[in-house]
PDB file of N, CA, C and O in Angstrom:
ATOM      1  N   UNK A   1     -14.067  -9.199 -10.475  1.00  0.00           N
ATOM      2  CA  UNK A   1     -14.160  -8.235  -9.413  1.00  0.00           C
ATOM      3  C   UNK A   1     -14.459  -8.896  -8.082  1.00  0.00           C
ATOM      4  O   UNK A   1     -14.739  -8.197  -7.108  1.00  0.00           O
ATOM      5  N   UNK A   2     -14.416 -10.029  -8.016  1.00  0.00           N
ATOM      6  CA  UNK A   2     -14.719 -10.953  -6.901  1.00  0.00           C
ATOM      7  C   UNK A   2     -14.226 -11.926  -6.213  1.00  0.00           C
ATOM      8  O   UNK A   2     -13.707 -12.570  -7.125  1.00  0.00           O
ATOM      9  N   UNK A   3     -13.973 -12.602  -5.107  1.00  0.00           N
ATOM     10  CA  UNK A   3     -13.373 -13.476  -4.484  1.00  0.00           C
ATOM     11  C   UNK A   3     -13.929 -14.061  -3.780  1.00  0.00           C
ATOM     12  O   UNK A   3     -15.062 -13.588  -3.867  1.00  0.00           O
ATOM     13  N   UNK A   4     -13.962 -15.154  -2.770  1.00  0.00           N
ATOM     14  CA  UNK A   4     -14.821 -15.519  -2.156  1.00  0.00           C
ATOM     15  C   UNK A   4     -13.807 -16.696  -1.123  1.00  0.00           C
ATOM     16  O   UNK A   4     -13.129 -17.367  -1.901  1.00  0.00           O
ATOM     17  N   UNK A   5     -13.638 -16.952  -0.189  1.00  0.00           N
ATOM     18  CA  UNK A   5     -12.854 -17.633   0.652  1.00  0.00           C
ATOM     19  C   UNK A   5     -13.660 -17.796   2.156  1.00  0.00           C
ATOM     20  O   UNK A   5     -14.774 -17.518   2.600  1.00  0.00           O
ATOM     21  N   UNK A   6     -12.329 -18.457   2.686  1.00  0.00           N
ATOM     22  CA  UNK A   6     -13.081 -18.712   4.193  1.00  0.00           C
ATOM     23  C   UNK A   6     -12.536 -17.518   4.965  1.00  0.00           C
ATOM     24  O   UNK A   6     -11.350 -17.191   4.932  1.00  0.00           O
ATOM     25  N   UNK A   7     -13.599 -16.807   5.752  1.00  0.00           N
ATOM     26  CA  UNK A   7     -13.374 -16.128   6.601  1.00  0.00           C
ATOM     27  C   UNK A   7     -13.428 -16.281   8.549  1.00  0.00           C
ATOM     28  O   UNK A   7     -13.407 -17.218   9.347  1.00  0.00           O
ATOM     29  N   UNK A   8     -13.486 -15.180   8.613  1.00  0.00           N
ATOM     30  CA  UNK A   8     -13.180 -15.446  10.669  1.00  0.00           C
ATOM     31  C   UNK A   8     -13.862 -16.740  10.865  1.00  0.00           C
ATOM     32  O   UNK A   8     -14.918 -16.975  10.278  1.00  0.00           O
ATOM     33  N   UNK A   9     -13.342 -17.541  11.613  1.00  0.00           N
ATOM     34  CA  UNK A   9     -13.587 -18.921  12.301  1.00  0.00           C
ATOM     35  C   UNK A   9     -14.290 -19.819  11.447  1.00  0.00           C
ATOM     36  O   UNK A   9     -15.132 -20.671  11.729  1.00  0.00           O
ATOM     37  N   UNK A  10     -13.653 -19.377  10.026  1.00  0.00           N
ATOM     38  CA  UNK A  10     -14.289 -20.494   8.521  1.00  0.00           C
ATOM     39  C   UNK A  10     -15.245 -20.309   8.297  1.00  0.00           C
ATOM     40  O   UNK A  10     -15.898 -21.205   7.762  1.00  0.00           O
ATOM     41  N   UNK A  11     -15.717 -19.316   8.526  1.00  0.00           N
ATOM     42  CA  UNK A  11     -17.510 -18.629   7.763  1.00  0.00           C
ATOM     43  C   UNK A  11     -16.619 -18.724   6.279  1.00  0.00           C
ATOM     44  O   UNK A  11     -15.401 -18.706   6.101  1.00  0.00           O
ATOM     45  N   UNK A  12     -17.703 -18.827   5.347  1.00  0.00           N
ATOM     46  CA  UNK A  12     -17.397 -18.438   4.390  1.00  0.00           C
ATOM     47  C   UNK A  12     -17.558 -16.912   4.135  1.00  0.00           C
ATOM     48  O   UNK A  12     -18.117 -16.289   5.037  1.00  0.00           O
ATOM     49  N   UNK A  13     -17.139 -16.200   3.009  1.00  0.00           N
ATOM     50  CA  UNK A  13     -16.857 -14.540   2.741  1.00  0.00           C
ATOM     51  C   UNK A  13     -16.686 -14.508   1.492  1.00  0.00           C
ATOM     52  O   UNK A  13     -16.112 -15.307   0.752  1.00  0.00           O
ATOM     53  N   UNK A  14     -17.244 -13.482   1.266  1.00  0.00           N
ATOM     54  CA  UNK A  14     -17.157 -12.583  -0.360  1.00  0.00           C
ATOM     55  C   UNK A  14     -16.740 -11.725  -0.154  1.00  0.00           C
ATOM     56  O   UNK A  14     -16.965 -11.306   0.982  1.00  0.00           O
ATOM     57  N   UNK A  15     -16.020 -11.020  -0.899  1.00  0.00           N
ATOM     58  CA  UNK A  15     -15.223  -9.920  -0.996  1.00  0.00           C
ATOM     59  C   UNK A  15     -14.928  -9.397  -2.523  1.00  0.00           C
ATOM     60  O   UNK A  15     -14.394 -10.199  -3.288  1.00  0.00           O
ATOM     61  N   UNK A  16     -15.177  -8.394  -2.884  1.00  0.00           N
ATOM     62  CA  UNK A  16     -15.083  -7.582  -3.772  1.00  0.00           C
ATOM     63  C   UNK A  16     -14.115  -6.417  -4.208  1.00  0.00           C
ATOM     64  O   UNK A  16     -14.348  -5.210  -4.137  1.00  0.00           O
ATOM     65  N   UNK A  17     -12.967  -7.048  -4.680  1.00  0.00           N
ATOM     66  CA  UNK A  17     -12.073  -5.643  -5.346  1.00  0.00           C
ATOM     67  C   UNK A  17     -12.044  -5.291  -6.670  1.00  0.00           C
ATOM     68  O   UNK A  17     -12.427  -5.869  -7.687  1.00  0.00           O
ATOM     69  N   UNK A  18     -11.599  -4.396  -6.499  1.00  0.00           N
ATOM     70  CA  UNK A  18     -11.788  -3.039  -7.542  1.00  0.00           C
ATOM     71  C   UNK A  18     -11.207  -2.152  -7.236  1.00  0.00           C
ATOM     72  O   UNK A  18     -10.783  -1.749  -6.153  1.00  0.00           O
ATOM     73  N   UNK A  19     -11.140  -1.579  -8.868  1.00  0.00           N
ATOM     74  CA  UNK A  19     -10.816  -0.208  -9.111  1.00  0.00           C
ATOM     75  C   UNK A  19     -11.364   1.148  -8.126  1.00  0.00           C
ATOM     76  O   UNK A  19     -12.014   0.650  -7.207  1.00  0.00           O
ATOM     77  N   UNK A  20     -11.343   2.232  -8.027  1.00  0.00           N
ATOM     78  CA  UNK A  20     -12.014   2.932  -7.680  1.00  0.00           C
ATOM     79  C   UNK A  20     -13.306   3.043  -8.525  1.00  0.00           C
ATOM     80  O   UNK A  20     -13.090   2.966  -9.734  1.00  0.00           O
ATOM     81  N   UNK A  21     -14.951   3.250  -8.069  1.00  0.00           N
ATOM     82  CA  UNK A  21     -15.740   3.635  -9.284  1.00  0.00           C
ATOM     83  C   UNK A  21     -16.416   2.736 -10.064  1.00  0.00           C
ATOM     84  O   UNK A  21     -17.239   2.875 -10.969  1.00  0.00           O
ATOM     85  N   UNK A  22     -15.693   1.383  -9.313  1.00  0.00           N
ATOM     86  CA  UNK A  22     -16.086   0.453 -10.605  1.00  0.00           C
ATOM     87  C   UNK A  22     -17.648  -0.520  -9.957  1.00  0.00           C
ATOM     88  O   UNK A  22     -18.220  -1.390 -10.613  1.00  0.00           O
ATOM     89  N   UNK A  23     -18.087  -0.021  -8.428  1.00  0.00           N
ATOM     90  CA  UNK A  23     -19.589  -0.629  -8.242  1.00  0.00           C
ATOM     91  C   UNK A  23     -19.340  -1.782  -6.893  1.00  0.00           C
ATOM     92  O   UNK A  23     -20.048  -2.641  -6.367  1.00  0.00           O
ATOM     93  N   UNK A  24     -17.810  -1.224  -6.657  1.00  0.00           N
ATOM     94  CA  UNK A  24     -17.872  -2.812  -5.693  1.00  0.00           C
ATOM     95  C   UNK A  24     -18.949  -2.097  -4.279  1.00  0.00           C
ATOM     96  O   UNK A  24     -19.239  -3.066  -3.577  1.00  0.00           O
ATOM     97  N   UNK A  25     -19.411  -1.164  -3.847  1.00  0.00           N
ATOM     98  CA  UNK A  25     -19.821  -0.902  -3.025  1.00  0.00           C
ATOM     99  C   UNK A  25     -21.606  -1.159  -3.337  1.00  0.00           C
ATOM    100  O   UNK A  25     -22.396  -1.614  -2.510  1.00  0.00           O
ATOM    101  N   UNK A  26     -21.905  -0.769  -4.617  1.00  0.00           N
ATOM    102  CA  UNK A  26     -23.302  -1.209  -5.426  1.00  0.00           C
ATOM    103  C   UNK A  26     -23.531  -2.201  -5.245  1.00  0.00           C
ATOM    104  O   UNK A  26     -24.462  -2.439  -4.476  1.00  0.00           O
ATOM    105  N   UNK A  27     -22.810  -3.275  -5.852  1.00  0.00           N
ATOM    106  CA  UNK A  27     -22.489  -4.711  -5.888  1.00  0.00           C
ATOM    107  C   UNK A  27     -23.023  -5.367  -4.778  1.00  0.00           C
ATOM    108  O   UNK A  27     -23.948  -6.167  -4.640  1.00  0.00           O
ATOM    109  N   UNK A  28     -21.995  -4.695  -3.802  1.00  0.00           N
ATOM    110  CA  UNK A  28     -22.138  -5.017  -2.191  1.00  0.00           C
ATOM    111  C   UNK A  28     -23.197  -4.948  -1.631  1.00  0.00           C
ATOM    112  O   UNK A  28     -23.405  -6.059  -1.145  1.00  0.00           O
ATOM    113  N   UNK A  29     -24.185  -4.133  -1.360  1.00  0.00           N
ATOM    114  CA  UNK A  29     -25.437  -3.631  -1.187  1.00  0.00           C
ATOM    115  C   UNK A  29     -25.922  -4.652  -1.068  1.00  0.00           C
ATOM    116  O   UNK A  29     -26.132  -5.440  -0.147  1.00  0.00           O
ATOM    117  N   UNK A  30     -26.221  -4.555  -2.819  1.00  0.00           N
ATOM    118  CA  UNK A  30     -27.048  -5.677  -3.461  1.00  0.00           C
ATOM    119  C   UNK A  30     -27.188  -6.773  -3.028  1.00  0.00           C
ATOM    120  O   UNK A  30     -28.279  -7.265  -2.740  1.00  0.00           O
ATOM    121  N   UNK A  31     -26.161  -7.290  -2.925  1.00  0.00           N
ATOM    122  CA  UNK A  31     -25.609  -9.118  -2.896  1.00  0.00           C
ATOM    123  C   UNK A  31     -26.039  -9.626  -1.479  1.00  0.00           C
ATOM    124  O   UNK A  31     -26.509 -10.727  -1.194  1.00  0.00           O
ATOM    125  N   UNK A  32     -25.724  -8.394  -0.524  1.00  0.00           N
ATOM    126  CA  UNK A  32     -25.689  -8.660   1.056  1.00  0.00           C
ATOM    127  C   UNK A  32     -27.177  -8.381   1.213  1.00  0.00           C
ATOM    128  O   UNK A  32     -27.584  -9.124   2.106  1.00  0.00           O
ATOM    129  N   UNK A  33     -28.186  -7.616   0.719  1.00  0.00           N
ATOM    130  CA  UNK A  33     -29.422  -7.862   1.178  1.00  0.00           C
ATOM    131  C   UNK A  33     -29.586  -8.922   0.634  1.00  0.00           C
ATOM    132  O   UNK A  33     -29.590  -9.960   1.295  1.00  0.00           O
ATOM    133  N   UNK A  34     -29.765  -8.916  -0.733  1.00  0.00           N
ATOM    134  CA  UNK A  34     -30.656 -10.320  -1.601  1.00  0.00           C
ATOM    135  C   UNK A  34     -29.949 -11.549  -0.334  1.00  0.00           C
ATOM    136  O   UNK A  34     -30.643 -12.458   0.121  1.00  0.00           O
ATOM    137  N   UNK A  35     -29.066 -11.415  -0.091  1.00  0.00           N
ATOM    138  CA  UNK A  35     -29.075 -13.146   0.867  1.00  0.00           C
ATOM    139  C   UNK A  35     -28.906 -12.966   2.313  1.00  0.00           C
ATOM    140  O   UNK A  35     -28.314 -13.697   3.107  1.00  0.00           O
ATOM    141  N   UNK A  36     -29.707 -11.554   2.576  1.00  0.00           N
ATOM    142  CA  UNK A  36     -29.545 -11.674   4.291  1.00  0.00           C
ATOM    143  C   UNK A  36     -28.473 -11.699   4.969  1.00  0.00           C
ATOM    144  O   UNK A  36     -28.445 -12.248   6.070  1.00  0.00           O
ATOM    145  N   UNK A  37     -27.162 -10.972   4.306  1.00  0.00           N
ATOM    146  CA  UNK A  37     -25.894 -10.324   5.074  1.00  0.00           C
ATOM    147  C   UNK A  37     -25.891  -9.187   4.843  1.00  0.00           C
ATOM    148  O   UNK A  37     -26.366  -8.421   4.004  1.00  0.00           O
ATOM    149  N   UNK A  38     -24.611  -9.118   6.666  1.00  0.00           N
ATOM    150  CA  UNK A  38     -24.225  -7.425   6.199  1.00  0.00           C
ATOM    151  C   UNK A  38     -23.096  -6.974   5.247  1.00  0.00           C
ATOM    152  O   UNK A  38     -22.208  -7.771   4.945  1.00  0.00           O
ATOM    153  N   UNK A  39     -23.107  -6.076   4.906  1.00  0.00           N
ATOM    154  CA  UNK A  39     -22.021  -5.631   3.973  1.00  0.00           C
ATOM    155  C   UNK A  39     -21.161  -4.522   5.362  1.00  0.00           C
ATOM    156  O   UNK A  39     -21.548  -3.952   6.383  1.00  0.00           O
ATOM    157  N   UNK A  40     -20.026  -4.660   4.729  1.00  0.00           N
ATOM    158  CA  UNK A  40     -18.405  -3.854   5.225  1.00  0.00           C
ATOM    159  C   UNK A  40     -18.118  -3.474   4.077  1.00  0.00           C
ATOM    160  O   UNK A  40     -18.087  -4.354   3.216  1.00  0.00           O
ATOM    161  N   UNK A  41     -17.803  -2.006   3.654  1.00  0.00           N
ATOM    162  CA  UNK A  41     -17.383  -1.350   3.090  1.00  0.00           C
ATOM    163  C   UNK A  41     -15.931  -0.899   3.480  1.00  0.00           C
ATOM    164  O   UNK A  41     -15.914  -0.290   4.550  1.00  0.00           O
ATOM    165  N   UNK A  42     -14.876  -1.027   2.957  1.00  0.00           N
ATOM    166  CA  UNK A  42     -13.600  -0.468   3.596  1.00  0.00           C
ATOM    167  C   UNK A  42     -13.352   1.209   3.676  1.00  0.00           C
ATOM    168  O   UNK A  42     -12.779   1.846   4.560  1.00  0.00           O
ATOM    169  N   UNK A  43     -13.914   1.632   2.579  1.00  0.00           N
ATOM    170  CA  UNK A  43     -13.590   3.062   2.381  1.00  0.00           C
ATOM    171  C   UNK A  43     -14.830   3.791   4.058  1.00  0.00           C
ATOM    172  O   UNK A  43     -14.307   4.494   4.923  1.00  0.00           O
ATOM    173  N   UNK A  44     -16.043   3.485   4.113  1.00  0.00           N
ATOM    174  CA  UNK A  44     -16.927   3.478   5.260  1.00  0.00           C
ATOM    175  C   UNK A  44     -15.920   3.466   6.765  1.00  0.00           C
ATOM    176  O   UNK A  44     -15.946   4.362   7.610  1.00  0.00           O
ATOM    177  N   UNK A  45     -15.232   2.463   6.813  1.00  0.00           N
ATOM    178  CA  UNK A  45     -14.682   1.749   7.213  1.00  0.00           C
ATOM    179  C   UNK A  45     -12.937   2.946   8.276  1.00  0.00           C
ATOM    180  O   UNK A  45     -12.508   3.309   9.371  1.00  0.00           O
ATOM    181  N   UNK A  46     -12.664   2.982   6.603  1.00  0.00           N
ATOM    182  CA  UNK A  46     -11.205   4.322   6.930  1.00  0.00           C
ATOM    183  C   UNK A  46     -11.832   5.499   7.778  1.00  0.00           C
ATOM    184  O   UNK A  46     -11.573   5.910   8.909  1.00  0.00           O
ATOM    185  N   UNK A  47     -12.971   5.985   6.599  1.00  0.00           N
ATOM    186  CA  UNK A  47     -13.432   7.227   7.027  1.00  0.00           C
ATOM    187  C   UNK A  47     -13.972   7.496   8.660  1.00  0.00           C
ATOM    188  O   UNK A  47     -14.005   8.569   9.263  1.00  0.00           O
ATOM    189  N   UNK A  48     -14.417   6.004   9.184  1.00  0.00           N
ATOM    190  CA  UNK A  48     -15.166   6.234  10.085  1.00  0.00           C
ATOM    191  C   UNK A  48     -14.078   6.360  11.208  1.00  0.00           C
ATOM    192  O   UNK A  48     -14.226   7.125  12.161  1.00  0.00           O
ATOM    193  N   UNK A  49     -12.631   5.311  10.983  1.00  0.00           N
ATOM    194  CA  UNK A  49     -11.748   5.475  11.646  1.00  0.00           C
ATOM    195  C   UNK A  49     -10.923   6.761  11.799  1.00  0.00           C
ATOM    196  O   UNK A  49     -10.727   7.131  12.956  1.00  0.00           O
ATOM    197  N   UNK A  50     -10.373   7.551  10.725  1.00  0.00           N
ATOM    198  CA  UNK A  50     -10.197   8.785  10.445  1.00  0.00           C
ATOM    199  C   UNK A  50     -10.821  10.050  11.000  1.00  0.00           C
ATOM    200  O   UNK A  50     -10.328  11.115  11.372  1.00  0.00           O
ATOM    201  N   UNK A  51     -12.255   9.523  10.925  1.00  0.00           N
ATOM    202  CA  UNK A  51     -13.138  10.928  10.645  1.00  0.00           C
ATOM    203  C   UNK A  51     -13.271  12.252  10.014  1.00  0.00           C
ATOM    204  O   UNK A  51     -13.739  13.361  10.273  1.00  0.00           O
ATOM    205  N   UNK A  52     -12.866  11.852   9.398  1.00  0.00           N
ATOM    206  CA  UNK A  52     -13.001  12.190   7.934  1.00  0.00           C
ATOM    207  C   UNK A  52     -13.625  11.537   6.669  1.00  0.00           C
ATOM    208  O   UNK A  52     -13.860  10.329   6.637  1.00  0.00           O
ATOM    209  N   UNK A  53     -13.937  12.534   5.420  1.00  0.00           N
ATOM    210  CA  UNK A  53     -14.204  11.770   4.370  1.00  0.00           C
ATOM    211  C   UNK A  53     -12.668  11.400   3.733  1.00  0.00           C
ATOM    212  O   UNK A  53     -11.606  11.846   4.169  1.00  0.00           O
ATOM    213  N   UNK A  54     -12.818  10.553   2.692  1.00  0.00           N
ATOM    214  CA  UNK A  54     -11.779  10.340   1.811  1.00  0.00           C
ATOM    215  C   UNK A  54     -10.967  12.015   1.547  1.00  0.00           C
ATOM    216  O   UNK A  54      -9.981  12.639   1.937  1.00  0.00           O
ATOM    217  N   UNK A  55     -12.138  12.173   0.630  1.00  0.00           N
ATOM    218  CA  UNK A  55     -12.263  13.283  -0.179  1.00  0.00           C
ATOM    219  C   UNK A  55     -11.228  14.989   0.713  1.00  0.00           C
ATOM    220  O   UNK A  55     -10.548  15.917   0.276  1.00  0.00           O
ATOM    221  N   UNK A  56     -11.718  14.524   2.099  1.00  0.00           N
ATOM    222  CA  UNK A  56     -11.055  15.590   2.965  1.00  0.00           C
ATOM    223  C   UNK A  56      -9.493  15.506   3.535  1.00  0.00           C
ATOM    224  O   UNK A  56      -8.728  16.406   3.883  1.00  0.00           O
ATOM    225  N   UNK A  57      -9.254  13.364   3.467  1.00  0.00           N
ATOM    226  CA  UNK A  57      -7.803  13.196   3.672  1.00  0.00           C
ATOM    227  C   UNK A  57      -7.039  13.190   2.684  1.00  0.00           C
ATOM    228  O   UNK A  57      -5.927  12.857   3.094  1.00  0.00           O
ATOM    229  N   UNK A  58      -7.016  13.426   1.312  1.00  0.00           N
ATOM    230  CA  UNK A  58      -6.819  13.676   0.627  1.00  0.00           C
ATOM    231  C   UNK A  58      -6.618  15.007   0.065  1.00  0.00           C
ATOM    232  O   UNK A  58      -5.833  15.301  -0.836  1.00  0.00           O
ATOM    233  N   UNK A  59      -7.378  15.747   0.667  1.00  0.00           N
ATOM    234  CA  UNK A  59      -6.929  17.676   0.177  1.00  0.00           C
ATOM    235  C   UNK A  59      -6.127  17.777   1.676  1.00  0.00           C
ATOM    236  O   UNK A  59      -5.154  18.523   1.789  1.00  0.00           O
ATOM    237  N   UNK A  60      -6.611  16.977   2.788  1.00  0.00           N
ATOM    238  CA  UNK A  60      -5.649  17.505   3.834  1.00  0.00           C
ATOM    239  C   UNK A  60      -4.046  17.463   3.945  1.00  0.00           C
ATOM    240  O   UNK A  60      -3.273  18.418   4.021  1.00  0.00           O
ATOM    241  N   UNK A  61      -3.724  15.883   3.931  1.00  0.00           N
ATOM    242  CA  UNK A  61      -2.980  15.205   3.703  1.00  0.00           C
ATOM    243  C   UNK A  61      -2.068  14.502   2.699  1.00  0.00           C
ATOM    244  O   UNK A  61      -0.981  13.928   2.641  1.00  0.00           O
ATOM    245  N   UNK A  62      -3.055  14.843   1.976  1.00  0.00           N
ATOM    246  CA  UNK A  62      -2.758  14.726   0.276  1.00  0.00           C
ATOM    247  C   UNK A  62      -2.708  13.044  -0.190  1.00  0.00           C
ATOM    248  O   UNK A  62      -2.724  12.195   0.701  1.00  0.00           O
ATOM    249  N   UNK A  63      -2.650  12.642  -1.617  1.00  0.00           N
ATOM    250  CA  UNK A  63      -2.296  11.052  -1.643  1.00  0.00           C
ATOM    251  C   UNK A  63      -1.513   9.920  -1.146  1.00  0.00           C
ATOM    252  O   UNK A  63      -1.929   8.776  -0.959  1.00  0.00           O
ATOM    253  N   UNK A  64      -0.071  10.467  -0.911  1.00  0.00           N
ATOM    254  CA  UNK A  64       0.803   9.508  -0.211  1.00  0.00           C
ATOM    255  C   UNK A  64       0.172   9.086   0.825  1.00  0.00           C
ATOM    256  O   UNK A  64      -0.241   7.931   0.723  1.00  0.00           O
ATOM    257  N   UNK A  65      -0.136   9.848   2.189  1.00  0.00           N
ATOM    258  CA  UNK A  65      -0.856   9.848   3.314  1.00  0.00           C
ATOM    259  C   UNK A  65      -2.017   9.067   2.921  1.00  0.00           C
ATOM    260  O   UNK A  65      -2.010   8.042   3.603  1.00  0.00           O
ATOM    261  N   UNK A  66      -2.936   9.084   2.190  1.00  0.00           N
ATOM    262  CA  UNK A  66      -3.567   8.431   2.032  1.00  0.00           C
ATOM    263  C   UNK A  66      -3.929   7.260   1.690  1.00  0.00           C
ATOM    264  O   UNK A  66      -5.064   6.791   1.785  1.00  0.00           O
ATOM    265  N   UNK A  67      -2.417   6.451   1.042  1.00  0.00           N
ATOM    266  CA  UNK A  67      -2.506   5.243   0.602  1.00  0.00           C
ATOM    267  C   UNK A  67      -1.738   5.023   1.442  1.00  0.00           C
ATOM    268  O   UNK A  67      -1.839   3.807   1.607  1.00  0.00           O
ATOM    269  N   UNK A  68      -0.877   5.458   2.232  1.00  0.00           N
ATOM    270  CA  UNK A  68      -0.444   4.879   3.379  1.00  0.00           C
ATOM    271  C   UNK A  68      -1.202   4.386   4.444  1.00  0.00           C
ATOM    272  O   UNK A  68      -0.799   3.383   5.034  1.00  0.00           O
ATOM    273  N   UNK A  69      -2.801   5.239   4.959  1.00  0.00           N
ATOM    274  CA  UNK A  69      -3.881   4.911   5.413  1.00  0.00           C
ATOM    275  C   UNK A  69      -4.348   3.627   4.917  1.00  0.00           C
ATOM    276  O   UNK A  69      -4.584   3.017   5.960  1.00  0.00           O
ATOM    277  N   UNK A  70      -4.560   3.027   4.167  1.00  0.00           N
ATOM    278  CA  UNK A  70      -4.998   2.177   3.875  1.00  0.00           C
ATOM    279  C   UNK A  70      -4.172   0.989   3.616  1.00  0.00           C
ATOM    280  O   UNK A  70      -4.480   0.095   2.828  1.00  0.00           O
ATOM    281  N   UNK A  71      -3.074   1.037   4.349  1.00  0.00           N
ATOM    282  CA  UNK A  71      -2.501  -0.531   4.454  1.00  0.00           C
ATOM    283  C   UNK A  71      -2.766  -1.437   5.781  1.00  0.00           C
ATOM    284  O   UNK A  71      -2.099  -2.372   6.223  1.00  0.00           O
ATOM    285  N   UNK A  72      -4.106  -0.777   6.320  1.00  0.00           N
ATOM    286  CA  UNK A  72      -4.514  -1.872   7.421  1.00  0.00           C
ATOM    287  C   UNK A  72      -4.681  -3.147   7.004  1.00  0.00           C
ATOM    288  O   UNK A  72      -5.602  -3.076   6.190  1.00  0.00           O
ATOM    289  N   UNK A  73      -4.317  -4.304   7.089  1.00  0.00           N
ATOM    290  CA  UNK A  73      -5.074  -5.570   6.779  1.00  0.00           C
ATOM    291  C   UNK A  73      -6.325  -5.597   7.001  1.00  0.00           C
ATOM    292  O   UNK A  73      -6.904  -5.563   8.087  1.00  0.00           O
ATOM    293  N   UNK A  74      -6.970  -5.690   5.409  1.00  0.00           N
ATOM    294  CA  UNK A  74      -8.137  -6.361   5.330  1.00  0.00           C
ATOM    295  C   UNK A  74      -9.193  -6.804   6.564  1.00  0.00           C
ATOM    296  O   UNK A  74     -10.277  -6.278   6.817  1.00  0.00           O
ATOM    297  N   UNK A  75      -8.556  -7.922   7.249  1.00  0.00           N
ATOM    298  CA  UNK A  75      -9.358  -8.608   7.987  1.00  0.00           C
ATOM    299  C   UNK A  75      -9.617  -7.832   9.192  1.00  0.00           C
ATOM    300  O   UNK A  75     -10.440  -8.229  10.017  1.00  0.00           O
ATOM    301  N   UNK A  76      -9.085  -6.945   9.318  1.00  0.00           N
ATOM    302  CA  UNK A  76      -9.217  -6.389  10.557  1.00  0.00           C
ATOM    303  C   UNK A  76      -9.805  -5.399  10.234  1.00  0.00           C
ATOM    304  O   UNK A  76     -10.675  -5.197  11.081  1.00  0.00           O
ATOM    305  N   UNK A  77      -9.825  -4.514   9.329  1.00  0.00           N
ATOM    306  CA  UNK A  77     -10.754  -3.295   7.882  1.00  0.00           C
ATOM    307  C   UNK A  77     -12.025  -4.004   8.367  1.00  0.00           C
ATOM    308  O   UNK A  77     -12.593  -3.937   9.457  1.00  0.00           O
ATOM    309  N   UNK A  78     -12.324  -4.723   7.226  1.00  0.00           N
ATOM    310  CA  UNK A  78     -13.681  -5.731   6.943  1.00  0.00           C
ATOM    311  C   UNK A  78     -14.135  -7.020   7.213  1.00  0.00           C
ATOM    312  O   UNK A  78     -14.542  -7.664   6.247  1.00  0.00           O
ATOM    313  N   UNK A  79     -14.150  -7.438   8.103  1.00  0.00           N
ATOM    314  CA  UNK A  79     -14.449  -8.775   9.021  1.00  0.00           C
ATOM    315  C   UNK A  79     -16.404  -9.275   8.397  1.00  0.00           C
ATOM    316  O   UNK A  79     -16.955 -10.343   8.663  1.00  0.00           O
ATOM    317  N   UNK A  80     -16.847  -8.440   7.802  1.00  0.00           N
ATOM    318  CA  UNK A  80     -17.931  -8.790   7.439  1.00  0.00           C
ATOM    319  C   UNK A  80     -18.136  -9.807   6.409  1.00  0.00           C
ATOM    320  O   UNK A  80     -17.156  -9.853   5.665  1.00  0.00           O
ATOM    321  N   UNK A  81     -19.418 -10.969   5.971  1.00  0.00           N
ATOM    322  CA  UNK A  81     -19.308 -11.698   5.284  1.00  0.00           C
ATOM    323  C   UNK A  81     -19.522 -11.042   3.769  1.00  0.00           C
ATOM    324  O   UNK A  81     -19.061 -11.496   2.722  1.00  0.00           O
ATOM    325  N   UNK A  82     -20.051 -10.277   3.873  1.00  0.00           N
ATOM    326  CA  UNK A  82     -19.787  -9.208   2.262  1.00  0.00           C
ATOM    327  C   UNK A  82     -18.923  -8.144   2.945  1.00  0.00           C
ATOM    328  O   UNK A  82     -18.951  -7.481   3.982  1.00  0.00           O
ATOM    329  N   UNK A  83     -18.159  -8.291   1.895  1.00  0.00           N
ATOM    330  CA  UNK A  83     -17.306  -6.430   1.884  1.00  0.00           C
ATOM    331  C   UNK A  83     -16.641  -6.230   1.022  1.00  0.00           C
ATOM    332  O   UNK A  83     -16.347  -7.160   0.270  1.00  0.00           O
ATOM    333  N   UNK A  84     -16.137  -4.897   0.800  1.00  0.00           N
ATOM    334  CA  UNK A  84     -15.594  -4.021  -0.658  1.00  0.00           C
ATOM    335  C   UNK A  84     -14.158  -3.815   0.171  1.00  0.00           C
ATOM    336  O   UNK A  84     -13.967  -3.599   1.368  1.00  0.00           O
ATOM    337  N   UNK A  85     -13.119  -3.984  -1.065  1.00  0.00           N
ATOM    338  CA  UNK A  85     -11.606  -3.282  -0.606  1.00  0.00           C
ATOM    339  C   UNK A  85     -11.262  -3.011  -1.268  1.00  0.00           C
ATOM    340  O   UNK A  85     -11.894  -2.815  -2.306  1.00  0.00           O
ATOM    341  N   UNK A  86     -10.254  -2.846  -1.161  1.00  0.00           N
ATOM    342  CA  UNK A  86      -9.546  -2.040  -2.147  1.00  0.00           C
ATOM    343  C   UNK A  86      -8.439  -2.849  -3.039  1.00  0.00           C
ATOM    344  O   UNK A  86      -7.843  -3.854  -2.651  1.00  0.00           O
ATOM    345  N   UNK A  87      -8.250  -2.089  -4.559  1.00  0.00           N
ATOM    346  CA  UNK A  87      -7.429  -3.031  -5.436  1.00  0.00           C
ATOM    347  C   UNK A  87      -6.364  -2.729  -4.415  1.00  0.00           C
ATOM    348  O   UNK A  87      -6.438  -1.998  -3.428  1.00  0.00           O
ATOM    349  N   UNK A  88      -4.970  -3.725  -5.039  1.00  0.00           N
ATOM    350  CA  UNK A  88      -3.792  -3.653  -4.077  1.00  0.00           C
ATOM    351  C   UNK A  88      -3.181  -3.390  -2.775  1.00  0.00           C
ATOM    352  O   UNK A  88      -2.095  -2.895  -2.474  1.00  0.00           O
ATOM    353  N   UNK A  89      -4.426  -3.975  -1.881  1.00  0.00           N
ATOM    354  CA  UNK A  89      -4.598  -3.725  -0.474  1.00  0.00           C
ATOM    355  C   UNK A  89      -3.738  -4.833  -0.031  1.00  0.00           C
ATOM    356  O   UNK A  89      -3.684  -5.743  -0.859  1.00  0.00           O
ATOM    357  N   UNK A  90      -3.073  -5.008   1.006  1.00  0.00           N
ATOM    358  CA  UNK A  90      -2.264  -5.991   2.203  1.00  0.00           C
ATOM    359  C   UNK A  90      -3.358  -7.558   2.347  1.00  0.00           C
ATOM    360  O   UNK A  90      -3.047  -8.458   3.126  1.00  0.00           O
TER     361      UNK A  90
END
C-alpha cells in the first residue's frame, strides 16, 4: 500500500495508494505525526477544490464525472511529504 520516492526539489516522499477504505488516510495520520510531517490527503484535497464532499459529487454528477475529477496529477493534488491517492491515479 506504499511507495516512497523523491519528491518536489528531491525531498524525499511517501505516498500511499489504495483501494477505497483500505486506511491509507489512517495510515497517513499516523506516520506523518509519529515523524513530524504533514500529511495531504487527495480526496481532502478534490473536495476542497470542488466544494463539495465526494459523497455529494457523486449523487450530483454521478461516477463518470467523478473519476474524471480526479485525473489531476498527483503532484500537483499532493505535494506533501506524506499523502494518500488514489489507486489508478495519473
Amino acid at each position: 500500500m506504499s511507495a516512497a520516492g523523491a519528491g518536489p526539489a528531491g525531498r524525499r516522499q511517501v505516498v500511499l495508494v489504495g483501494l477505497p477504505g483500505v486506511g491509507k488516510a489512517t495510515v497517513g495520520t499516523l506516520l506523518a505525526r509519529t515523524c513530524g510531517l504533514d500529511f495531504v490527503d487527495a480526496d481532502d484535497r478534490l473536495e476542497a477544490r470542488r466544494g463539495r464532499t465526494i459523497a455529494e459529487t457523486f449523487a450530483a454528477d454521478g461516477e463518470p464525472a467523478f473519476r474524471v475529477s480526479r485525473r489531476t496529477p498527483s503532484s500537483s493534488c499532493c505535494p506533501g511529504p506524506v499523502s494518500s491517492r488514489w489507486a489508478g491515479e495519473p
